[in-house]
C-alpha positions as MATLAB code, in Angstrom:
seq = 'XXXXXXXXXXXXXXXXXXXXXXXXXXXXXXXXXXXXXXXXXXXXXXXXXXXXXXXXXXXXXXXXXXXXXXXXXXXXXXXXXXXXXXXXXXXXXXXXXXXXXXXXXXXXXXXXXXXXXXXXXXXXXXXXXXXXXXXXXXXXXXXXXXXXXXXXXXXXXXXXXXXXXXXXXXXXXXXXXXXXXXXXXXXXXXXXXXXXXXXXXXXXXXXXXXXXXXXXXXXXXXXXXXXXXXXXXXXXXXXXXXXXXXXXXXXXXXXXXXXXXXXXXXXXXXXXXXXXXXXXXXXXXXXXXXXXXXXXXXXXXXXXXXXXXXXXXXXXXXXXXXXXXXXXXXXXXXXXXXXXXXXXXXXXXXXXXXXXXXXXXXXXXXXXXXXXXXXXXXXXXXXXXXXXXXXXXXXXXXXXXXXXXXXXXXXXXXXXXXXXXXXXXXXXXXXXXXXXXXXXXXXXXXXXXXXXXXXXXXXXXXXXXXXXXXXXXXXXXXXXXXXXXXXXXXXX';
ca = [
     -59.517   32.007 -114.332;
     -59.311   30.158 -111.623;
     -56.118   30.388 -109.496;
     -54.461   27.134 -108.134;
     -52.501   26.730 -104.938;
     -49.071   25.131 -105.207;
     -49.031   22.048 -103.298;
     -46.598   21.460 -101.105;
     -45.404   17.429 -100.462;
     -46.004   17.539  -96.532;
     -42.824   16.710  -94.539;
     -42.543   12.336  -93.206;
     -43.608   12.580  -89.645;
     -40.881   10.800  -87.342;
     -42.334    8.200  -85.189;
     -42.786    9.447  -80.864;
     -39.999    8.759  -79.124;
     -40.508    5.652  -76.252;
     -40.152    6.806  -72.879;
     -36.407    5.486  -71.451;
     -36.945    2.177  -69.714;
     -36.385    2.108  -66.031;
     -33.102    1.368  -64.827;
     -34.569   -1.819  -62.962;
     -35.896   -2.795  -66.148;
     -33.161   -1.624  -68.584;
     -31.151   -4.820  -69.403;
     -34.671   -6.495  -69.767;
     -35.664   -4.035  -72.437;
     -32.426   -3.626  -74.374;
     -31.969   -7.184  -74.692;
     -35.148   -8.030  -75.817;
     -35.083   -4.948  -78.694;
     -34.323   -6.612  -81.999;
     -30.954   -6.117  -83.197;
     -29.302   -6.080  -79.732;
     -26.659   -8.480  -78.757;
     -26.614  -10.733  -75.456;
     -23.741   -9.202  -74.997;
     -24.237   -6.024  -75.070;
     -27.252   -6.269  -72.523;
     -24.887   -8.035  -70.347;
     -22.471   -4.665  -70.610;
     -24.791   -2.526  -69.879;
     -26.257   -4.265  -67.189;
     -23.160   -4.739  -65.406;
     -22.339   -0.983  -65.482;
     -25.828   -0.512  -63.963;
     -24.955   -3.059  -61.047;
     -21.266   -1.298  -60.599;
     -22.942    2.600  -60.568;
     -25.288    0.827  -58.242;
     -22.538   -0.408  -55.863;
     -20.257    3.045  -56.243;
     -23.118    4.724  -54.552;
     -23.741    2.576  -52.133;
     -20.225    2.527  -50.934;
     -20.114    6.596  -51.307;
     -23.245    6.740  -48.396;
     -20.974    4.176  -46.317;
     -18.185    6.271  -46.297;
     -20.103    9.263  -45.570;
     -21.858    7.439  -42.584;
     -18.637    6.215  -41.538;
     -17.298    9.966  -41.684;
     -19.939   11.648  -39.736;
     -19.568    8.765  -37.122;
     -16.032    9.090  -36.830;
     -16.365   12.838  -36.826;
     -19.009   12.126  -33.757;
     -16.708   10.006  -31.906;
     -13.831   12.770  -32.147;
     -15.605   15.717  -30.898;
     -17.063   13.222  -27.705;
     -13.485   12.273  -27.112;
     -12.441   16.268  -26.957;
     -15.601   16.598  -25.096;
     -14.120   14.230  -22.614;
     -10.762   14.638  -22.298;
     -11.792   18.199  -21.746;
     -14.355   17.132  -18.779;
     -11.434   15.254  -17.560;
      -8.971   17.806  -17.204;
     -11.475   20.389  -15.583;
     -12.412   18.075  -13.068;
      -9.510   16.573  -12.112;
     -10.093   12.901  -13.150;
      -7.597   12.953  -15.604;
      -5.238   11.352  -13.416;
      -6.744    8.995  -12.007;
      -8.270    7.729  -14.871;
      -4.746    7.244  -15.887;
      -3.978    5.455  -13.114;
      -6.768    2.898  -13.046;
      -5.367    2.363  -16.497;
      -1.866    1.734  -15.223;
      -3.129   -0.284  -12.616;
      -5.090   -2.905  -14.632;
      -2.452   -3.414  -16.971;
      -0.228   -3.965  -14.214;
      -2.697   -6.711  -12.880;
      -3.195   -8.602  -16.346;
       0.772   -8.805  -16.571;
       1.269  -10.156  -13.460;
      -1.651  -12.276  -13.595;
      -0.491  -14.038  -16.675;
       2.755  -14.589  -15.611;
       2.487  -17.106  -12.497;
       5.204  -16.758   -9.343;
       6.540  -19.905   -7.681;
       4.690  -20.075   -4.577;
       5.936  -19.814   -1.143;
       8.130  -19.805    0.920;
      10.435  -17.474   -0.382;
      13.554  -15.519    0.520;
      13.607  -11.997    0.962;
      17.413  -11.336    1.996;
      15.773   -8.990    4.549;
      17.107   -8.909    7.614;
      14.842   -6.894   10.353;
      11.500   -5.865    8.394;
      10.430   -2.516    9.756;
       6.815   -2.545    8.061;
       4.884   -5.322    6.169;
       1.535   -4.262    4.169;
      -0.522   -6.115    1.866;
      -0.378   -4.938   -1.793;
      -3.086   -6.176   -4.463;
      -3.558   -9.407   -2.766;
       0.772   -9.829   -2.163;
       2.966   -7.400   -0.320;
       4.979   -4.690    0.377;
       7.769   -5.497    2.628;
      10.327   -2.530    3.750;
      13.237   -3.162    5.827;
      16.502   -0.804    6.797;
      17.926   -0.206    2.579;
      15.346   -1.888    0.706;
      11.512   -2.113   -0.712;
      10.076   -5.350   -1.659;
       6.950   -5.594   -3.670;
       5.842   -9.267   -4.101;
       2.826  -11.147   -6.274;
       0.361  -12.663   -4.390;
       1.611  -16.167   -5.592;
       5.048  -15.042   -4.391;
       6.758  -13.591   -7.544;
       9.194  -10.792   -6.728;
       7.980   -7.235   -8.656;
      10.872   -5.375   -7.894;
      13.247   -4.304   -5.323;
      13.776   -0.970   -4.388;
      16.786    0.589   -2.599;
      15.975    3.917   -1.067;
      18.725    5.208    0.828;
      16.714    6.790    3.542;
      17.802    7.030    7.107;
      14.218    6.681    8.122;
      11.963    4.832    5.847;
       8.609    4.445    6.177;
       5.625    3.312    4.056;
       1.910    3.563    3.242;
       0.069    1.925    1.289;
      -3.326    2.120   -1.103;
      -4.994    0.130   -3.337;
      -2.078   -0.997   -5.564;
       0.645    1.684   -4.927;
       2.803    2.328   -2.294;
       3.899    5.699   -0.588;
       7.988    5.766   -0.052;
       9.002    8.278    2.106;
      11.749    9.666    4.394;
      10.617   10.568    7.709;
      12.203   14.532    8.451;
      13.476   13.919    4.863;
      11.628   15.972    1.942;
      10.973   13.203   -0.360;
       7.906   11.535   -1.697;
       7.976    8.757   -4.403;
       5.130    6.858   -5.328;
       5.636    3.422   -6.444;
       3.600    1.187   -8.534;
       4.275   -2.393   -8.765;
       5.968   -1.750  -12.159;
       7.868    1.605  -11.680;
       8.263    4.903  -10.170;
       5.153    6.925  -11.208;
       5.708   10.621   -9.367;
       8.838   11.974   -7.240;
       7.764   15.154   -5.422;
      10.040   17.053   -3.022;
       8.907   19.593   -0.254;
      10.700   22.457    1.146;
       9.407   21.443    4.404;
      10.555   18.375    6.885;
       7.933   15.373    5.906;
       6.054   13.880    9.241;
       4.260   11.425    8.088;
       1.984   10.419    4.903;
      -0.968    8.536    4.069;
      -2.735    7.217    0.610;
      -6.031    6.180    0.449;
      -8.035    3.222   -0.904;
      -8.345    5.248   -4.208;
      -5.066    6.530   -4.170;
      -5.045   10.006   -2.833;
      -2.481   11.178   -0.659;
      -2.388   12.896    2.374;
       1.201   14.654    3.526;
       2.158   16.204    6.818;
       4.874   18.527    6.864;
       6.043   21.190    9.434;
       5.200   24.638    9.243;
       7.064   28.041   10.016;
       3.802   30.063   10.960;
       1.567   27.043   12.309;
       1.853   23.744   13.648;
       1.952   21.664   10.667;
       1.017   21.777    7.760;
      -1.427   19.309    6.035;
      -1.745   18.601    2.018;
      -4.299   16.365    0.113;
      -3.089   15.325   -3.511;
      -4.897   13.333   -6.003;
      -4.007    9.883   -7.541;
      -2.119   12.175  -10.457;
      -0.474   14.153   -7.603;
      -2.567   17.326   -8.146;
      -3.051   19.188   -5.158;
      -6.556   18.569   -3.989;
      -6.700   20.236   -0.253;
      -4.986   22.265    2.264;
      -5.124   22.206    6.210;
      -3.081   24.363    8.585;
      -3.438   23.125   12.102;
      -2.904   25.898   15.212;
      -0.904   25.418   18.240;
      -4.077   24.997   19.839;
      -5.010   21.877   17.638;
      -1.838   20.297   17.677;
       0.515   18.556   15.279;
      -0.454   15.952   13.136;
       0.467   12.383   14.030;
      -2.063   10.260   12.454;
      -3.745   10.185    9.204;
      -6.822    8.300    8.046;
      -9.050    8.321    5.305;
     -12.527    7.245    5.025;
     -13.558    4.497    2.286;
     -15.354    7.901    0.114;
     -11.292    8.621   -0.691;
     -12.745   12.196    0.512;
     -13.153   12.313    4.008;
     -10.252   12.219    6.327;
      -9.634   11.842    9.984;
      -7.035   13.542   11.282;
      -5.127   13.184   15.201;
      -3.089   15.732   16.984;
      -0.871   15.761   19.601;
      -0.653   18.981   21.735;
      -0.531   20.135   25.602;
      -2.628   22.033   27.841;
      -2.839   22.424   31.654;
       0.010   20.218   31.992;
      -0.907   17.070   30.295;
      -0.703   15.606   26.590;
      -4.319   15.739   24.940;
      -5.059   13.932   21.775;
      -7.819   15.629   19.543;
      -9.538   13.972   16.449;
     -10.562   16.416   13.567;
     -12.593   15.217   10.666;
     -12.344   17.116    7.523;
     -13.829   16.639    4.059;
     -11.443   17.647    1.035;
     -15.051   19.656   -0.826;
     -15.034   21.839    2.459;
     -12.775   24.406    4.307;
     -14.142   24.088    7.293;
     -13.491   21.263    9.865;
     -16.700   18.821   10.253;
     -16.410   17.482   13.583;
     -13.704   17.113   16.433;
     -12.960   15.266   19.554;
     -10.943   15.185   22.450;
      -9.030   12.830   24.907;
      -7.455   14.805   27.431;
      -5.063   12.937   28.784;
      -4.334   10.038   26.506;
      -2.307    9.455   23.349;
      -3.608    7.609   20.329;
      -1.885    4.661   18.791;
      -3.537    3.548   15.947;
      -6.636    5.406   14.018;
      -9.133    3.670   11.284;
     -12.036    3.844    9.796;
     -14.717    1.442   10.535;
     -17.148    2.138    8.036;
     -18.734    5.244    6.401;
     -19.991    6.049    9.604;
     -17.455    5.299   12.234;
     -13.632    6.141   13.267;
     -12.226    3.672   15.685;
      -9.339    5.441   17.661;
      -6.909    3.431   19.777;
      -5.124    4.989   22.988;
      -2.909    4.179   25.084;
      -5.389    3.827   27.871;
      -8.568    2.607   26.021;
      -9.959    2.389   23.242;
     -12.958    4.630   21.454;
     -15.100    4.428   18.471;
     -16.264    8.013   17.257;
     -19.575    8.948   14.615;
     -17.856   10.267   12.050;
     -20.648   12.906   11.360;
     -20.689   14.650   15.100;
     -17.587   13.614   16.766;
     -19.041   12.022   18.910;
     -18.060    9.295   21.161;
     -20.766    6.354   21.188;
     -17.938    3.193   22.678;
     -15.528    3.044   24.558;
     -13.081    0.239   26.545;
     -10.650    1.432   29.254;
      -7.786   -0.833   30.113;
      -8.196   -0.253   33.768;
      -4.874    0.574   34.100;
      -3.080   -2.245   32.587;
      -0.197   -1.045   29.753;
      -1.009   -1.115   26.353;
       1.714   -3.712   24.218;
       0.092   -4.176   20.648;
      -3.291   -3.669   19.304;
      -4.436   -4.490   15.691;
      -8.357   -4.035   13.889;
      -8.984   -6.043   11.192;
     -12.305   -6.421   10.098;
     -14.860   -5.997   12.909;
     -12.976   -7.164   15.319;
     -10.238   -5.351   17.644;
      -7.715   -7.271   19.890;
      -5.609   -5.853   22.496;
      -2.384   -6.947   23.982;
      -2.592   -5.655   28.030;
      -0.274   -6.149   30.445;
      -1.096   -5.647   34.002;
       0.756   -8.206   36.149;
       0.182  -10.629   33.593;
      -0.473  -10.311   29.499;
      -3.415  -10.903   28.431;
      -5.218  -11.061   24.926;
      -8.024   -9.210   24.753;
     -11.048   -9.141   22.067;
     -13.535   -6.900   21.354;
     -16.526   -6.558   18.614;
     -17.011   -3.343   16.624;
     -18.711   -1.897   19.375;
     -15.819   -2.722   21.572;
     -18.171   -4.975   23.642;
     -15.898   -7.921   24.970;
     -15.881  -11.692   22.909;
     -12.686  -12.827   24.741;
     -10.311  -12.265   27.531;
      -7.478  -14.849   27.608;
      -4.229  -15.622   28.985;
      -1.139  -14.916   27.117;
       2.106  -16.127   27.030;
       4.641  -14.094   28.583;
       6.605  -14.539   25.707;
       4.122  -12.145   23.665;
       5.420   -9.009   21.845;
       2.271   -8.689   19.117;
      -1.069   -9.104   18.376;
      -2.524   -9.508   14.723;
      -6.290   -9.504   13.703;
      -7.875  -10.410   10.852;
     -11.939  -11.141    9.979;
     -11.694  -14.729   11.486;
      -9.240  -15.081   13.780;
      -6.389  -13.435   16.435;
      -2.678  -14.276   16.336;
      -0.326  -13.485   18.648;
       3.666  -13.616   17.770;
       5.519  -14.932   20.763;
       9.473  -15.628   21.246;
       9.820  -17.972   18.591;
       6.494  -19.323   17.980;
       2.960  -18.363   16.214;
      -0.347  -18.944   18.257;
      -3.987  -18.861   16.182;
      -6.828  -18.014   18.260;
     -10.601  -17.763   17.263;
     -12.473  -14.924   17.699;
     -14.239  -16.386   20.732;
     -11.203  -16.840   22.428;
     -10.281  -20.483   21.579;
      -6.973  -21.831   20.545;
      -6.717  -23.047   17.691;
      -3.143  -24.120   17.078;
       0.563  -23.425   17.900;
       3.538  -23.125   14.989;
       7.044  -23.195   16.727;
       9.203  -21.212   14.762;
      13.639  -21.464   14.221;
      13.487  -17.623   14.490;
      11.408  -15.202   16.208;
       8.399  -13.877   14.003;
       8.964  -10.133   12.886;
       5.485   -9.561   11.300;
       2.112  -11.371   10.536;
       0.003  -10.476    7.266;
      -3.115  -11.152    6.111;
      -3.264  -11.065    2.483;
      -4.204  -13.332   -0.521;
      -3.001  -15.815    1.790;
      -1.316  -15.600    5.368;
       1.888  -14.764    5.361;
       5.155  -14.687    7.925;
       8.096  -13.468    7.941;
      11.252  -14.443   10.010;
      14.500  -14.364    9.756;
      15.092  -13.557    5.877;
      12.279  -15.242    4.214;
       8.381  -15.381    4.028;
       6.126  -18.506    4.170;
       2.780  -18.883    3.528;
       1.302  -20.435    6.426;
      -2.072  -21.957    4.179;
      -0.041  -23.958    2.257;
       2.660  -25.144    4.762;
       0.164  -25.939    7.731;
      -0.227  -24.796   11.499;
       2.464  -26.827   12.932;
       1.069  -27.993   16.309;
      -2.741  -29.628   16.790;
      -4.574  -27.594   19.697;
      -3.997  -31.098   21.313;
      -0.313  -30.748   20.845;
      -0.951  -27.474   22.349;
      -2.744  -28.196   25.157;
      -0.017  -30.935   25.742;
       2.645  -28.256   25.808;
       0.582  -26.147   28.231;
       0.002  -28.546   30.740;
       3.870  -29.065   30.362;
       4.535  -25.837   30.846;
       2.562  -25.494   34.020;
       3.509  -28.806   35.561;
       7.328  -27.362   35.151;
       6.029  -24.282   37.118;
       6.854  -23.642   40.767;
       3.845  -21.506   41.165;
       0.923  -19.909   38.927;
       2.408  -16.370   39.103;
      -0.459  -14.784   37.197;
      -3.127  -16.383   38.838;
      -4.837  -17.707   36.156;
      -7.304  -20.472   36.694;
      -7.169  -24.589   35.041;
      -9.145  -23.546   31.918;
      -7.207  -20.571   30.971;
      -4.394  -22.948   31.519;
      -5.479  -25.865   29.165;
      -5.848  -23.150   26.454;
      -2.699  -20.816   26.810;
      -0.279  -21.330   29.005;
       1.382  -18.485   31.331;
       4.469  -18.010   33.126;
       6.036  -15.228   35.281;
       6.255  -12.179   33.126;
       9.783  -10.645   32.594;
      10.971   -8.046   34.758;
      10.521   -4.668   32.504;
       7.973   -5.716   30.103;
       5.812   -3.309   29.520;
       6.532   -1.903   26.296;
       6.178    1.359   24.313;
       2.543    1.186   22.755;
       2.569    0.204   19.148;
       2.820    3.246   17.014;
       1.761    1.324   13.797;
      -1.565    3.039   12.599;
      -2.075    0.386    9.511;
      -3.088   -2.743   11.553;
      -2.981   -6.118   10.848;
       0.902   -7.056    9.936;
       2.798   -4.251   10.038;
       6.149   -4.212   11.867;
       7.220   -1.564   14.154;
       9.151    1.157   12.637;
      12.400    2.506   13.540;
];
């Protein structure tokens, strides 16, 4: 019998599944399968577009994190090299300073002249193109178009100034104070247990201060532009005390003069030290002689002024490579400016002397008797008489004569050249020279033609150019003690 097999219906197969369309391709492919709406297509599109867009903006941010994240650790990184090295404050500073320039150079001044209400100026110096005038119970900072900054009143019994780049060094000579001023406020006050000497700043800002000593002659301190201390110098008997401070262009080099005694006699020595070394680099001596006025040249070269010649030192050895002697005539006022040095002398009659960087003569000239100072810039010499101005070339020439109502106290070369007399300061660019050197020469012959006799002995063409009389019994004066040059007043 023959056994059947139930049959089973076999289970409907359910058709493959399609693949899932690529995204690119997924609004394509919905809309076009039947039954599917425009619409819906359109939905689901736009949510592609948007997830599209989300991600997109996700990487951004995460880009913009890791940069930011960068930036803040180089920041640390810096501020961190800052501090170690010292830079801090004088980065700082430099900030200071240009904002200080961009405000005052959007705010114009009124020109010159203007009046100071100062009555004898003890030193003038050029500030960021204006000036720094200081007189018996005040400070003046000025623009260089002649707006006043500010006006400082600073009590001190002896004032005295120094000034570099765009900030100014107020200090009280055998006081114990030290302000530094910018030309928008006080930035550091720093007192010293210690008489102060004398100070110095440097082109970048640095600082040098001199104070006595209880175990050695003096005692010298660098700082930096943030006042940090920087360096330390202790002078011996045997080297003398400190009376003149300069520092080379570097901001790290300094030249430093002494004043001590041996065998009878004052001898002036020159020490050059370098603020990355304790030892001294070089030295000099000029047995003998007493310096007036100290500067730096150049990188290379020290120019030292005496007051019975003049010398011009390599900064390197020490060593002397120029020198002028006065031949015995007195010393009045000397000022550098540039590369150019001119000397006041006095021997029997004053005469204006000038001299190259290498102190080899360009001029000797005739003065007037009525000459008390001497002012140098990189074009020209001036010399400041009883109540007049006198230009002179660098070649020895006359240029032209301004009579003045009061007698000039000080001469500066800044943005533009500036005098002051009598309360006020005028800008002698913009107001003119007064007198023609024809005038001048008119004046001269004048002068001489008034004369009984030619006391000085100098000859017709010295004559036609500057006219001399007798000098005045008693006077030779005290050398200049102003070390900063061109336009500074003396001192009490």
């Amino acid at each position: 019998m023959e056994r059947r097999t139930p049959h089973s219906t076999p289970a409907p197969q359910r058709p493959a599944a399609r693949p899932p369309a690529r995204r690119a391709g997924a609004a394509q492919a919905i809309s076009g399968a039947p039954g599917v709406s425009e619409t819906t297509a359109a939905h689901t599109a736009a949510g592609t577009v948007s997830h599209t867009d989300r991600l997109r903006q996700i990487r951004q941010a995460r880009r913009a994190r890791r940069l930011r994240n960068l930036l803040l650790m180089a920041a640390v990184v810096l501020l961190i090299a800052l501090l170690y090295t010292g830079a801090y404050g004088s980065t700082i500073t430099f900030v200071q300073d240009a904002w200080d320039s961009l405000r005052i150079s959007l705010t114009p001044g009124p020109g010159y002249p203007q009046k100071t209400g100062l009555g004898e100026v003890y030193q003038a110096e050029e500030l960021a193109g204006g000036f720094a005038a200081l007189a018996k119970q005040d400070l003046l900072l000025y623009s260089p178009d002649g707006r006043r900054l500010r006006s400082i009143q600073h009590g001190y019994a002896r004032p005295a100034i120094s000034v570099g780049g765009r900030r100014v060094c107020l200090y009280n000579r055998s006081g114990y104070e030290v302000r530094i001023e910018s030309r928008s406020k006080t930035l550091y006050t720093k007192t010293f247990e210690q008489p102060i000497l004398l100070c110095a700043m440097s082109p970048g800002g640095s600082l040098a201060v001199v104070t006595r000593s209880t175990r050695y002659a003096a005692e010298l301190s660098v700082y930096s532009a943030g006042m940090e201390f920087r360096y330390g110098w202790h002078p011996t008997d045997n080297e003398g005390t400190p009376i003149r401070v300069a520092f080379a262009p570097d901001n790290r080099r300094l030249t430093v003069a002494c004043l001590s005694a041996s065998g009878g006699e004052v001898v002036s020595g020159l020490y050059w030290l370098d603020t990355r070394s304790d030892q001294i680099a070089a030295s000099a001596t000029a047995p003998g002689s007493t310096l007036v006025q100290l500067q730096w040249l150049d990188a290379d070269r020290v120019l030292a002024v005496y007051d019975d010649k003049a010398a011009v030192y390599d900064a390197d050895t020490g060593e002397e490579t120029a020198s002028y002697s006065y031949g015995g005539r007195t010393l009045i006022s000397a000022s550098a400016g540039g590369r150019a040095l001119a000397l006041l002398l006095e021997g029997g009659a004053r005469r204006l002397v000038l001299l190259d960087d290498a102190l080899a003569p360009l001029a000797e000239i005739a003065a007037a008797s009525s000459a008390a100072r001497v002012v140098c810039t990189r074009t020209a010499a001036y010399s400041l008489e009883g109540e007049a101005v006198r230009c002179y070339t660098l070649a020895g020439e006359q240029q032209w004569l301004r009579q003045l109502d009061d007698p000039p106290q000080a001469l500066l070369s800044a943005e533009k050249l500036l005098l002051f007399s009598a309360g006020q300061v005028i800008a002698l660019d913009d107001m003119g020279q007064g007198e023609t050197v024809a005038d001048a020469r008119g004046a001269a012959q004048e002068d001489a033609a008034s004369s009984d006799t030619d006391a000085n002995g100098v000859d017709a063409a010295d004559a036609d150019s500057a006219p001399e009389s007798t000098p005045e019994s008693g006077a030779g004066a005290e050398p200049a003690a102003d070390a900063d040059g061109a336009g500074a007043a003396g001192a009490p």
